[in-house]
N, C-alpha and C positions, 0 to 999 in steps of 0.2 A: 401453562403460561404463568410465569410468577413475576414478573413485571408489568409493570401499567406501561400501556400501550393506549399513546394519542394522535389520532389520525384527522390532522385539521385542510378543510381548504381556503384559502385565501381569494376573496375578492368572485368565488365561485364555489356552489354550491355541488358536492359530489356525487355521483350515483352511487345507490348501495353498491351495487355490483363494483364498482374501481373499489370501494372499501374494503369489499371480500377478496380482493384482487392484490392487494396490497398487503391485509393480514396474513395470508397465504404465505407470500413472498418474506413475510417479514418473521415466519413462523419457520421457515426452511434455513434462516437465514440464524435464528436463534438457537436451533440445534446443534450450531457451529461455536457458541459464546452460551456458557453456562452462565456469567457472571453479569448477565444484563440486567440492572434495575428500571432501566425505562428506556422508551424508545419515542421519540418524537419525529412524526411525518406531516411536512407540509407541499400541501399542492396549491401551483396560483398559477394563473392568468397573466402574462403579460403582454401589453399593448407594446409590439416590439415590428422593426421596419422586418426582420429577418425571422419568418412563418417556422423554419426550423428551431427557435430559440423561443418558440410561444408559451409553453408550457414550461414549470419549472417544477421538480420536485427535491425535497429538500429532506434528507434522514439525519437527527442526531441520535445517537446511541449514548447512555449514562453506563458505563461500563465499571460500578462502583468504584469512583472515582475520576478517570479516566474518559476522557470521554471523544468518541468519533464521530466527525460530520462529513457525509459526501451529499452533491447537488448533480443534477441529470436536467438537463433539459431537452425538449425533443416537441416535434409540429403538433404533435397529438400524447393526450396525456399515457397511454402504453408505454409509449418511448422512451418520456422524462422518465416514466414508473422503472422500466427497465435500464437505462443509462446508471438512474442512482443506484440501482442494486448491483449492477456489476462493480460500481466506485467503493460501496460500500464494503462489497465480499471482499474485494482485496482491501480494504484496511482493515478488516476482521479477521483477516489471514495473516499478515501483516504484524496485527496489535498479539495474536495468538503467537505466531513465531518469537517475537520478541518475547514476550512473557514466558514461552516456554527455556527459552535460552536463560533468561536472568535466572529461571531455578533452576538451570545445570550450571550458574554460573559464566557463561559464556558470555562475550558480546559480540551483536552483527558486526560491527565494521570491522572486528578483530577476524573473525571468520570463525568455526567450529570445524575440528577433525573430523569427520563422519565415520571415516574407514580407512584403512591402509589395504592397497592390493598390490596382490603378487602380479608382479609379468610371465605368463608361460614362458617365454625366449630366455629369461636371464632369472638371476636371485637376486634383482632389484625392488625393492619395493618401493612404493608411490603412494605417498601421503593424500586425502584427498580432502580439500578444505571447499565447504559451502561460504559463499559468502554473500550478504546484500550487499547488492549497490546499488549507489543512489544517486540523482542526476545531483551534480554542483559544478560552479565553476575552478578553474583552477585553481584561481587563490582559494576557494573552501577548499578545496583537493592538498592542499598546500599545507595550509592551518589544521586540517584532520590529520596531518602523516605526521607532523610536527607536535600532536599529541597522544599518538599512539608508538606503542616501542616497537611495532614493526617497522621494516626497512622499506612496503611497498605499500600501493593502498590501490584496488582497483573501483571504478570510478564510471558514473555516465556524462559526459559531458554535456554540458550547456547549448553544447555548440551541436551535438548529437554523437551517436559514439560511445564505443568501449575504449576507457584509455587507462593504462599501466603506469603510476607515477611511481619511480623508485628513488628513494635516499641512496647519494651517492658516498657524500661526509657532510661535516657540516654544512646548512646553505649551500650544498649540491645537490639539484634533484637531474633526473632523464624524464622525461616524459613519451611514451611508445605509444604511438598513435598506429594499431593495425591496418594492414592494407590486403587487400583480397590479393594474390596472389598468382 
C-alpha cells in the first residue's frame, strides 16, 4: 500500500472489524488504480426521518491530482460501506477509461474504433465504434454536437433513454428517440 489511507467516523465511534472491512474493500479497489496517493473514508450517523438514508459513507480518492468522490448511504453501515464502493468502482473505471484514451489519443464523446469486422454474407465491412454516453439534457446534447466535428452525438437523456441527435446542416438537427418495436 503506498498511499495513506484515512478511515475516519463521524459523530460515531467505529468497530475494528467495519475498519478491517473497509481496508479490505479499499485494497481491492486499489489494485484497479496504480496512481493513488491517498484515500479518504468517512462514516457518520445521521439523525434522518428515512431509516434507509441513516448511515452515510463517504470516499475520496487523491488520484495525483485528480481527484474522485462517491457517497453510499444505506440503514446499516454494510450497506452505506457497499453503495459507496460500487459508486466508486465505476468512477475508477470510468477515470481509468478516460486516461487510457487520452494516451491513445482518443476522446469519449468522439467514440474510439475498436475493430472493423467482416460480415460472413457479403465483403462489407463494419466499423465498430465504443462510445460513453452520458446523461444530459438536449440543449447540452445540442452545445456538445456543436463542438464536435462529428455529424451525430449519442446521448442519455434527462428524461431517461438512449437518444441519437444528428446534424442535419447548419441549426438542423433530427433527434431519434428509439421505440421497442
Amino acid at each position: 500500500m503506498d498511499y495513506i489511507n484515512t478511515i475516519t467516523g463521524k459523530n460515531m465511534d467505529l468497530p475494528e472489524d467495519t475498519r478491517k472491512f473497509i481496508e479490505r474493500k479499499l485494497q481491492k479497489l486499489a489494485r484497479h488504480l496504480t496512481t493513488i496517493s491517498e484515500i479518504n473514508t468517512e462514516i457518520s450517523e445521521e439523525k434522518t426521518r428515512a431509516p434507509q438514508d441513516r448511515y452515510v459513507a463517504q470516499i475520496t480518492i487523491d488520484v495525483n491530482g485528480p481527484v474522485l468522490r462517491a457517497e453510499g448511504r444505506g440503514a446499516n453501515l454494510i450497506t452505506a460501506i457497499d453503495q459507496v464502493m460500487e459508486v466508486m468502482e465505476r468512477r475508477v473505471n470510468d477515470f481509468k477509461t478516460k486516461s487510457d484514451q487520452k494516451r491513445r489519443g482518443s476522446s469519449p464523446t468522439r467514440g474510439e474504433a475498436a475493430a472493423t469486422l467482416n460480415t460472413p454474407e457479403s465483403s462489407r465491412r463494419v466499423a465498430v465504434v465504443h462510445q460513453i454516453i452520458k446523461p444530459m439534457s438536449l440543449d447540452e446534447a445540442l452545445d456538445q454536437l456543436e463542438k464536435l466535428e462529428e455529424d451525430y452525438l449519442l446521448f442519455v437523456s434527462d428524461r431517461g433513454g438512449i437518444r441519437l441527435l444528428r446534424r442535419e446542416a447548419e441549426d438542423q438537427y433530427t433527434l431519434i428517440e428509439p421505440e421497442a418495436g
